[in-house]
MIKETOR-477990 format. One record per residue: residue number from 1; residue in one letter; x, y, z of N, C-alpha, C in turn. Coordinates in Angstrom, 3 decimals, padded with zeros to 6 digits. Atoms other than C-alpha are relative to their C-alpha. Example, Ala and Ser with C-alpha at 12.3 -4.5 7.8 and 13.67 -1.06 7.14 Angstrom:
BEGIN
{seq:1; type:A; n_x:000.890; n_y:-001.190; n_z:000.000; ca_x:012.300; ca_y:-004.500; ca_z:007.800; c_x:000.900; c_y:001.200; c_z:000.000}
{seq:2; type:S; n_x:-000.820; n_y:-001.190; n_z:-000.060; ca_x:013.670; ca_y:-001.060; ca_z:007.140; c_x:-000.770; c_y:001.090; c_z:000.730}
This chain:
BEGIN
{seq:1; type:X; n_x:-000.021; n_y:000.752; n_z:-001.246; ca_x:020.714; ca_y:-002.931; ca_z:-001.955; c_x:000.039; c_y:-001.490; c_z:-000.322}
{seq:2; type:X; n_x:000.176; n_y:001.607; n_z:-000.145; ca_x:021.385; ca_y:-006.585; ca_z:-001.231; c_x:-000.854; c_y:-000.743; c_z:000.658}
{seq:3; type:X; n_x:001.087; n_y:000.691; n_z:-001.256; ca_x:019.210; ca_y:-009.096; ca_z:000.691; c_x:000.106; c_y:000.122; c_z:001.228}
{seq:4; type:X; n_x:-000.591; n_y:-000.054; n_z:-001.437; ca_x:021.014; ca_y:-008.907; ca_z:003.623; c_x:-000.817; c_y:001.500; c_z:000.267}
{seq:5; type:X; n_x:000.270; n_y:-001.551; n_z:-000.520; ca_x:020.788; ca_y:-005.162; ca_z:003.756; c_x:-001.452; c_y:000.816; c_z:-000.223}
{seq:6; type:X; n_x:001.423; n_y:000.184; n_z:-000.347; ca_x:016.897; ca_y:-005.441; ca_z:002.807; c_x:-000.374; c_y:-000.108; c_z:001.224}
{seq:7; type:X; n_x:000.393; n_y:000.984; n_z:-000.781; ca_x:016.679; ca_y:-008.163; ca_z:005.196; c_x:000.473; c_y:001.073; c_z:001.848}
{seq:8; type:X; n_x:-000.422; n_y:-000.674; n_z:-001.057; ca_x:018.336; ca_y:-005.519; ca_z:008.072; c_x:-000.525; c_y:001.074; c_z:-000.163}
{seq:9; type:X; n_x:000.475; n_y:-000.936; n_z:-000.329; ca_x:016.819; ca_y:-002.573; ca_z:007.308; c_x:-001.997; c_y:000.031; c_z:000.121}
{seq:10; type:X; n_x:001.891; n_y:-000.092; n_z:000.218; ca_x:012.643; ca_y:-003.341; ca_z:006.671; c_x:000.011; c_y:-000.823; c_z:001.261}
{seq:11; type:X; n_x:000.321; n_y:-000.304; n_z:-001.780; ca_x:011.011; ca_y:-003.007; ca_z:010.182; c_x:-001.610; c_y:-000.999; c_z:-000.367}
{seq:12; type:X; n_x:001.784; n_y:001.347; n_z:000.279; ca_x:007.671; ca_y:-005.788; ca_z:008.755; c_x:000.227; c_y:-000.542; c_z:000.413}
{seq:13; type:X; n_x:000.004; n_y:001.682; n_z:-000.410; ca_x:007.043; ca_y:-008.800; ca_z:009.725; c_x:000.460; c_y:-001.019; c_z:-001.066}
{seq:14; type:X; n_x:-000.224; n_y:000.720; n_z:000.921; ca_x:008.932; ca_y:-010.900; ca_z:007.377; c_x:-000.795; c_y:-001.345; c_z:-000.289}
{seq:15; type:X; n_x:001.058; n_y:001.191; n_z:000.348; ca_x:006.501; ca_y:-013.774; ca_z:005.716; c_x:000.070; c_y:-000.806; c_z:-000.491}
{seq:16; type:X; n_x:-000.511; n_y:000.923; n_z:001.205; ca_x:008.581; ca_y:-015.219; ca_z:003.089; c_x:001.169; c_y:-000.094; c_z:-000.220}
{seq:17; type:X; n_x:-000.885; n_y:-000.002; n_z:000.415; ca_x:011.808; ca_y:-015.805; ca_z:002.284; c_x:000.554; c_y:-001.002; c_z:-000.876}
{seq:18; type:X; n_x:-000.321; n_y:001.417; n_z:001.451; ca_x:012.403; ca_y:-018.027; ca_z:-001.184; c_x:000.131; c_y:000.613; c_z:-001.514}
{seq:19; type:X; n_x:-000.389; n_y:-000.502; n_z:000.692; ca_x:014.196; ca_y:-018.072; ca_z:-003.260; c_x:000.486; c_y:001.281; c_z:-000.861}
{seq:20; type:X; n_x:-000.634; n_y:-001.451; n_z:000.267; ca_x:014.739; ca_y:-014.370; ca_z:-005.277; c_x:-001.045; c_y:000.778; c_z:000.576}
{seq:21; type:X; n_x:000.787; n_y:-000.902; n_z:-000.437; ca_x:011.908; ca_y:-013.003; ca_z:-003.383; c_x:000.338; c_y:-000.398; c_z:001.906}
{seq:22; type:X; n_x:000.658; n_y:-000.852; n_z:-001.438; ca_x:011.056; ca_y:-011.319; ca_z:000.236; c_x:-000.852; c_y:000.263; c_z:000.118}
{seq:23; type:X; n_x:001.687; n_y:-000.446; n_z:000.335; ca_x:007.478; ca_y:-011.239; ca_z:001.232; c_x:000.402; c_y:000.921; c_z:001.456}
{seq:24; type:X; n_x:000.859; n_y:-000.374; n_z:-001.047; ca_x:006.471; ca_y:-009.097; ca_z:004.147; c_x:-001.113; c_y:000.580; c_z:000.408}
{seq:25; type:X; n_x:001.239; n_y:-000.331; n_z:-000.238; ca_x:003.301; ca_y:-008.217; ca_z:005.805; c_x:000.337; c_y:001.385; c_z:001.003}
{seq:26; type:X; n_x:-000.321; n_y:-001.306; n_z:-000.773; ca_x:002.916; ca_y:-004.610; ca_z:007.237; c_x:-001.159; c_y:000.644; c_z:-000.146}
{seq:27; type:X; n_x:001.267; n_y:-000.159; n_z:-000.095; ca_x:000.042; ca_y:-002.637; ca_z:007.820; c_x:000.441; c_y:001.839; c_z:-000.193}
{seq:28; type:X; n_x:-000.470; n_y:-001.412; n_z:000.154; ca_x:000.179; ca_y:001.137; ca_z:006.732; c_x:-001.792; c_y:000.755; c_z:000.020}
{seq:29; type:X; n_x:001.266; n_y:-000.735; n_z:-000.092; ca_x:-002.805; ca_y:003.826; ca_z:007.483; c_x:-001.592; c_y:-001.195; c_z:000.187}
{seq:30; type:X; n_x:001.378; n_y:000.669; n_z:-000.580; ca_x:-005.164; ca_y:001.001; ca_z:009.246; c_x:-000.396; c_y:-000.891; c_z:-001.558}
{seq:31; type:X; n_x:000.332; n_y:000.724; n_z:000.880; ca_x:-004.771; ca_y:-000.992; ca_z:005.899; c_x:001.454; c_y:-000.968; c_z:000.050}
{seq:32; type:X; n_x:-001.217; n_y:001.369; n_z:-000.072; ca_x:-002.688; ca_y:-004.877; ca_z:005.210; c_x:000.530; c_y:-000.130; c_z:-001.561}
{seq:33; type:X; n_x:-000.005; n_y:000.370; n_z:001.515; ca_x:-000.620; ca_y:-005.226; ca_z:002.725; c_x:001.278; c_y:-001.149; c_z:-000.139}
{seq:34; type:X; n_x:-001.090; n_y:001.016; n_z:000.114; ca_x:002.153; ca_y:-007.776; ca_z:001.563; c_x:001.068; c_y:000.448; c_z:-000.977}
{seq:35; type:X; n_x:-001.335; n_y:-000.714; n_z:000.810; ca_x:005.579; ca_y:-006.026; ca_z:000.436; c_x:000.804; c_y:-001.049; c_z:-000.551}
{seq:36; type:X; n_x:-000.863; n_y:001.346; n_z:000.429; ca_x:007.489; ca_y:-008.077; ca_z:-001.814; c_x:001.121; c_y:000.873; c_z:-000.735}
{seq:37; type:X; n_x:-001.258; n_y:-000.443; n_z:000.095; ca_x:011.081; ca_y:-007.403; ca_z:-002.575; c_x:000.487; c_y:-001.328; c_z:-001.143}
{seq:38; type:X; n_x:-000.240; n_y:001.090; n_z:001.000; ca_x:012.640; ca_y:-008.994; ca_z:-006.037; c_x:001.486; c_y:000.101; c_z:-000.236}
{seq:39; type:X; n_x:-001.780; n_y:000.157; n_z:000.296; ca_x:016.460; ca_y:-009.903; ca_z:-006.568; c_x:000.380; c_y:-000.623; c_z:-001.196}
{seq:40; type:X; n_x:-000.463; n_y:000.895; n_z:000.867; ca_x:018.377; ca_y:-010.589; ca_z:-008.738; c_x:001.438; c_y:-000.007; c_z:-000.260}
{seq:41; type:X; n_x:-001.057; n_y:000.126; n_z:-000.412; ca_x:021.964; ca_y:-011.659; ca_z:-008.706; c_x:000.201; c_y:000.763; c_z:001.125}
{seq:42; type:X; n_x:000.439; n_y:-000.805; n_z:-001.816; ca_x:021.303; ca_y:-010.394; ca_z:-004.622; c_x:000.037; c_y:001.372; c_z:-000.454}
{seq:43; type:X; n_x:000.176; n_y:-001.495; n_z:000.028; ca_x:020.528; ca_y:-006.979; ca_z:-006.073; c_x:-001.592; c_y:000.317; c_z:000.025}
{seq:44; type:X; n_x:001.423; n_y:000.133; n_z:-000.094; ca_x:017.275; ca_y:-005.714; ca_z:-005.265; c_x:-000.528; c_y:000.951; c_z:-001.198}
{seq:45; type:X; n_x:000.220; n_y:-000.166; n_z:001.319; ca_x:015.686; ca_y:-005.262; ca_z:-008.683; c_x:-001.977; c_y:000.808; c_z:-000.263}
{seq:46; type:X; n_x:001.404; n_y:-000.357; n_z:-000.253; ca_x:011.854; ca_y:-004.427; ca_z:-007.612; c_x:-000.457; c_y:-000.072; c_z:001.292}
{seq:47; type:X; n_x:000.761; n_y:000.595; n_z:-001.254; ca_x:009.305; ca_y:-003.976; ca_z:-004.736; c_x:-001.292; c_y:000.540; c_z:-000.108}
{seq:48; type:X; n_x:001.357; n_y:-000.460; n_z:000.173; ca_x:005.798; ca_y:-003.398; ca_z:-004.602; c_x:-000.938; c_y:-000.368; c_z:001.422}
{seq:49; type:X; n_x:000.819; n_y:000.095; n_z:-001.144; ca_x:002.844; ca_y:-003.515; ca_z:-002.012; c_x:-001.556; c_y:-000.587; c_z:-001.013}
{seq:50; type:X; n_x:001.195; n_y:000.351; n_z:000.684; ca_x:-000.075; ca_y:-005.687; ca_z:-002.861; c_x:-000.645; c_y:000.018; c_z:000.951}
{seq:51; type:X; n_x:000.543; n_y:-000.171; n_z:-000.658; ca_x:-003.047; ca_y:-004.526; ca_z:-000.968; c_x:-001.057; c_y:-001.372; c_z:000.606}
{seq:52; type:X; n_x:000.710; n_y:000.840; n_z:-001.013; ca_x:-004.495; ca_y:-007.455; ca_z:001.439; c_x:-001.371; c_y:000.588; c_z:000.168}
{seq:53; type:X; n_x:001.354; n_y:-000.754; n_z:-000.890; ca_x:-007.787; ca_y:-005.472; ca_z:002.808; c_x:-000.809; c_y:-000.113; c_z:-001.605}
{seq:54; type:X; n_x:001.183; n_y:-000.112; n_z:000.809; ca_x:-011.256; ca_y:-006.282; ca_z:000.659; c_x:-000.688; c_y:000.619; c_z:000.391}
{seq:55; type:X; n_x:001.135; n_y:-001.271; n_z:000.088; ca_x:-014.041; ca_y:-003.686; ca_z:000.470; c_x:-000.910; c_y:-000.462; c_z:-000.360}
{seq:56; type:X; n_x:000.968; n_y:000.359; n_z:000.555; ca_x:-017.630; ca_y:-004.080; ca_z:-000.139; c_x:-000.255; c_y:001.442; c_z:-000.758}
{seq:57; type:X; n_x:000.497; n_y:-000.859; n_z:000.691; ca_x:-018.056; ca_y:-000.529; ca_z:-001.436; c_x:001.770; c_y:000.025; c_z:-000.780}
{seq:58; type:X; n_x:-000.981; n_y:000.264; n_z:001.450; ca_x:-015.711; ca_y:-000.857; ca_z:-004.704; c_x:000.924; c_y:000.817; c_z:-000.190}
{seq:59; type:X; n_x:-001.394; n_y:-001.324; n_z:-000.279; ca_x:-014.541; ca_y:003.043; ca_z:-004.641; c_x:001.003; c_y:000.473; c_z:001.041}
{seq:60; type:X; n_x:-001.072; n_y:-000.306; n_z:-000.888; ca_x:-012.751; ca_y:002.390; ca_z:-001.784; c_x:001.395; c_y:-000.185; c_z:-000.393}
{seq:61; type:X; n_x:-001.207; n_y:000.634; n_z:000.453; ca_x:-010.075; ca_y:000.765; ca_z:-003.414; c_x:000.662; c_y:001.649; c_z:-000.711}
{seq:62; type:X; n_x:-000.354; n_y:-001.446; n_z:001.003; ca_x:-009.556; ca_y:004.486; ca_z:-005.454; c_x:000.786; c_y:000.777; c_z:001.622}
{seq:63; type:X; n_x:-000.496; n_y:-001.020; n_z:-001.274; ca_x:-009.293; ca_y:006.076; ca_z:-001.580; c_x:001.243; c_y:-000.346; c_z:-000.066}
{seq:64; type:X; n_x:-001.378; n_y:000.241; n_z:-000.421; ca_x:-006.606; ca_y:004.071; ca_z:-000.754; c_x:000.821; c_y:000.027; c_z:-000.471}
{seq:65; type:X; n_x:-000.753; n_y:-000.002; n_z:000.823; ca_x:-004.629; ca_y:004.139; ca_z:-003.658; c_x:000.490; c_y:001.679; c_z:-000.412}
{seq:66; type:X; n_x:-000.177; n_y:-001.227; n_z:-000.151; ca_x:-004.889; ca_y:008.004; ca_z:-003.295; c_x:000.998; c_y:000.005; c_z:001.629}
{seq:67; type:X; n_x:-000.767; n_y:-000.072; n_z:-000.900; ca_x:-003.757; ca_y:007.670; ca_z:000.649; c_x:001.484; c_y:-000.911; c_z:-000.215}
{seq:68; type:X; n_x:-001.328; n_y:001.127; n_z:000.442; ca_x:-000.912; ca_y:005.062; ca_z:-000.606; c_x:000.900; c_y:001.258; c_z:-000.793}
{seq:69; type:X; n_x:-000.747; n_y:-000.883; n_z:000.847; ca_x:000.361; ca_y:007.622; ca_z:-002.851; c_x:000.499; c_y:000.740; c_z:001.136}
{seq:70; type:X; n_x:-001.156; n_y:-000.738; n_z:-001.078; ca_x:001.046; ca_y:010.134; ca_z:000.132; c_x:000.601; c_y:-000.564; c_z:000.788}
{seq:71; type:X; n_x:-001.179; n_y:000.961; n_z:-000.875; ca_x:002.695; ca_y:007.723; ca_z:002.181; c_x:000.992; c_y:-000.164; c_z:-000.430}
{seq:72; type:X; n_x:-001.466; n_y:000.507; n_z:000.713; ca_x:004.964; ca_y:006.791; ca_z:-000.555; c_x:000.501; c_y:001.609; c_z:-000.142}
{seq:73; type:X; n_x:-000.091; n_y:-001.144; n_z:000.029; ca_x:005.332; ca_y:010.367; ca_z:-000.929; c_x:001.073; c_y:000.526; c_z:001.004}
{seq:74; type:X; n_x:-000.321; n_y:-000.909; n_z:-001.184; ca_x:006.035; ca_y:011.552; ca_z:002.609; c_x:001.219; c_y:-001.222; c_z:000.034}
{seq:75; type:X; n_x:-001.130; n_y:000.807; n_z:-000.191; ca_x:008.838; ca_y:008.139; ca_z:002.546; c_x:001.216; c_y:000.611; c_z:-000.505}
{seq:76; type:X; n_x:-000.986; n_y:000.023; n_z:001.022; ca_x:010.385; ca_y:008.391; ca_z:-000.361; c_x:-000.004; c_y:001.453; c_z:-000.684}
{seq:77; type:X; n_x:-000.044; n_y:-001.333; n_z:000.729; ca_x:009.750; ca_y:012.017; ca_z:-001.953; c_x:-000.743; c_y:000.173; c_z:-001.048}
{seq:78; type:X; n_x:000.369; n_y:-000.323; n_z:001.750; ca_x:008.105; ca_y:013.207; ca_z:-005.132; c_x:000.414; c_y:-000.346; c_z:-001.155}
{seq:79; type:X; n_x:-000.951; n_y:000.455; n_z:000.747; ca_x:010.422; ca_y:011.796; ca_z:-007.274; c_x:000.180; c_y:-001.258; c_z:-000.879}
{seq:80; type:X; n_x:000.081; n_y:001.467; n_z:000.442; ca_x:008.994; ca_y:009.097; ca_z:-009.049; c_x:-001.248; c_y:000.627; c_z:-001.403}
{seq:81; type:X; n_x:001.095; n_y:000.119; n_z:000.977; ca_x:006.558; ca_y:008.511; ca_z:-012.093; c_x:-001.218; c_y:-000.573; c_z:-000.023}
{seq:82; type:X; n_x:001.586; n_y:001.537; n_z:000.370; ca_x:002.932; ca_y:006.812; ca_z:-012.262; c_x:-000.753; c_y:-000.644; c_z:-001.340}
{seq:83; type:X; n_x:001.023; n_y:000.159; n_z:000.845; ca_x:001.255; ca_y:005.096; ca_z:-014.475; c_x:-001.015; c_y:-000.861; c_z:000.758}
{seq:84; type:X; n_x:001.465; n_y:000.883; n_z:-000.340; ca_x:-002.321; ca_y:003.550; ca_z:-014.446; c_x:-000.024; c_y:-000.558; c_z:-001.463}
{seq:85; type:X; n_x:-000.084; n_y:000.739; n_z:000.600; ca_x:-002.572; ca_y:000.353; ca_z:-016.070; c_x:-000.974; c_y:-000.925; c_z:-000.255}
{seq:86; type:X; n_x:001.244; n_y:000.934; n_z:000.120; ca_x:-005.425; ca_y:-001.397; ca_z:-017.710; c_x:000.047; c_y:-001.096; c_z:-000.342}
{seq:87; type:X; n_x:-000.127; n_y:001.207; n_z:000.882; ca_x:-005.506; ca_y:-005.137; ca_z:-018.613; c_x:-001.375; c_y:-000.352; c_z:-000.180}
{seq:88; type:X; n_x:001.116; n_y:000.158; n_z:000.556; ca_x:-008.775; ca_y:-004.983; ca_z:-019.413; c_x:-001.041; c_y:001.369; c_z:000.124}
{seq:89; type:X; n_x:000.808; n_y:-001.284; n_z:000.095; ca_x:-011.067; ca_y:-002.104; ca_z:-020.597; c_x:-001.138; c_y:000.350; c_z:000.311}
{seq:90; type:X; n_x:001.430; n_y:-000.229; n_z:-000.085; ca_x:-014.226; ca_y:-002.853; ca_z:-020.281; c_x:-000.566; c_y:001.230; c_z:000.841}
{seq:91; type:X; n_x:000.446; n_y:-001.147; n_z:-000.943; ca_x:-014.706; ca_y:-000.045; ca_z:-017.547; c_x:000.974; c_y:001.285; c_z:-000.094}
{seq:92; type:X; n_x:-000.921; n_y:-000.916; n_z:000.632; ca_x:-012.080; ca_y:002.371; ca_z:-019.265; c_x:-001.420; c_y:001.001; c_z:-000.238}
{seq:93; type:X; n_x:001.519; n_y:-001.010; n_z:000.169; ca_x:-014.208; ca_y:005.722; ca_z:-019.034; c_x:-001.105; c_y:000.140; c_z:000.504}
{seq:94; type:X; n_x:001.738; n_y:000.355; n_z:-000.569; ca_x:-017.114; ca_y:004.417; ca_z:-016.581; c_x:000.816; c_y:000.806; c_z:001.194}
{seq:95; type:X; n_x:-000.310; n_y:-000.525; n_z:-001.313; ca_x:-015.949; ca_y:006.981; ca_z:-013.671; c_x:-000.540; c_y:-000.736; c_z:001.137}
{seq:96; type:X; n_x:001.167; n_y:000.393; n_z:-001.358; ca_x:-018.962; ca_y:005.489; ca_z:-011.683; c_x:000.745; c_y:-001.455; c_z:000.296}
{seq:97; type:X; n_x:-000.520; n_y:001.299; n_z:-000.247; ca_x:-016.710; ca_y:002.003; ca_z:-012.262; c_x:001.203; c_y:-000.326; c_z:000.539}
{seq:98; type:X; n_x:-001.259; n_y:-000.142; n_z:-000.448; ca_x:-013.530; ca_y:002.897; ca_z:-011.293; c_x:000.745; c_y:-000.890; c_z:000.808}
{seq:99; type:X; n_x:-000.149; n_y:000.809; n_z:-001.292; ca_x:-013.393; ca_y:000.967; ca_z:-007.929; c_x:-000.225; c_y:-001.270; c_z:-000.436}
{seq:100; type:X; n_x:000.131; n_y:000.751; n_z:000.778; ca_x:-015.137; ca_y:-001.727; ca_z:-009.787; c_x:001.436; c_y:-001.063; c_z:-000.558}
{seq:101; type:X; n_x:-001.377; n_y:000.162; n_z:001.175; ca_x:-011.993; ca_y:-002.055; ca_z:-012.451; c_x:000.990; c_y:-000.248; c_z:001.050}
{seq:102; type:X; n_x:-001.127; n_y:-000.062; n_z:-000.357; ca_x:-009.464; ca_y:-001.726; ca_z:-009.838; c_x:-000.353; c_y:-001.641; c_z:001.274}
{seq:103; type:X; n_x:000.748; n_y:001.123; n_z:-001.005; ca_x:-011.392; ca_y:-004.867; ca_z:-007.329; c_x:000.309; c_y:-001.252; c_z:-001.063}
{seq:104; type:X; n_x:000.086; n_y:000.746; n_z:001.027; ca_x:-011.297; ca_y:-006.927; ca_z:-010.451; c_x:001.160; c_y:-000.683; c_z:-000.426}
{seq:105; type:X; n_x:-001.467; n_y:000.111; n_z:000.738; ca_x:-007.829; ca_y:-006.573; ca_z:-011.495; c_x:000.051; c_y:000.825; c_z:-000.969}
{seq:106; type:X; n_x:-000.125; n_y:-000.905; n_z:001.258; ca_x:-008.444; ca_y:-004.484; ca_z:-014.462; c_x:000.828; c_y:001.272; c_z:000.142}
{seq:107; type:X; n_x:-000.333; n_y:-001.663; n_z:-000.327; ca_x:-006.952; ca_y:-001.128; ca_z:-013.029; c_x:001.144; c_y:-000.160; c_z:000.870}
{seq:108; type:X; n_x:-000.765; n_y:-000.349; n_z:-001.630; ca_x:-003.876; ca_y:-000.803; ca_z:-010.742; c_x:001.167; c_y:001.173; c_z:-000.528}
{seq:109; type:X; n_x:-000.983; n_y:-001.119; n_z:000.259; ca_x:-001.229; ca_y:002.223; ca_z:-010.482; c_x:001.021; c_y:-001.098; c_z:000.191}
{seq:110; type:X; n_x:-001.542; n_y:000.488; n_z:-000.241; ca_x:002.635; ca_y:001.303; ca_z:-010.515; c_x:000.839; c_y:001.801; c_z:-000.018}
{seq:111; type:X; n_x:-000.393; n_y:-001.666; n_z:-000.245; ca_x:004.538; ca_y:004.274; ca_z:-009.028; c_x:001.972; c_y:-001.043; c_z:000.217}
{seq:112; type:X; n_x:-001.248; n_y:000.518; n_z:-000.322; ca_x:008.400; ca_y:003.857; ca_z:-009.335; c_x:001.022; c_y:001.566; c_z:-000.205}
{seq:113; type:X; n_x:-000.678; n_y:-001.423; n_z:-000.222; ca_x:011.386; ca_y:006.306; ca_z:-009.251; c_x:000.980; c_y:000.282; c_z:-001.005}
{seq:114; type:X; n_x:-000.438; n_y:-000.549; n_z:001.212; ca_x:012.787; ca_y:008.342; ca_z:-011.951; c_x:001.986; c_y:000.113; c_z:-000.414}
């Protein structure tokens, strides 16, 4: 896809438009997030959802990243790969920290398609 044909088919609220990116804000299962769309020579090269909504209980961040998964799911299909990605370990193995790690930055999935 091109920008244009981004820019005509996503039903968000567009937030940004500069340069090789597309921000928009959209709200999925009573949570905010900010979709960003990446180009390059107007081909769309990436997109991701960075979750807006803070938590005081830590393992929430795990829920949603479980309900995020079936959404992308029920969109787009089964048809993709995940990984979970640590840039820092310290809580690598602390189950009880999980939510923790992922609040922090240390922890986030990247789900893309095969």
């Amino acid at each position: 896809m091109n920008r244009e044909e981004v820019k005509n088919n996503e039903e968000a609220d567009l937030f940004s438009n500069k340069d090789e990116f597309l921000y928009y804000t959209t709200g999925l299962n009573n949570y905010f997030f900010l979709l960003e769309y990446l180009f390059y020579d107007d081909k769309l090269i990436r997109s991701k959802y960075l979750l807006l909504d803070k938590f005081v209980i830590e393992n929430k961040y795990i829920d949603v990243l479980f309900e995020f998964e079936k959404i992308m799911i029920k969109q787009y299909g089964d048809n993709y790969e995940k990984d979970i990605v640590w840039t820092n370990d310290v809580y690598k193995g602390q189950q009880v920290n999980i939510g923790k790690a992922v609040m922090l930055g240390y922890l986030y999935g990247t789900f893309y398609k095969k």
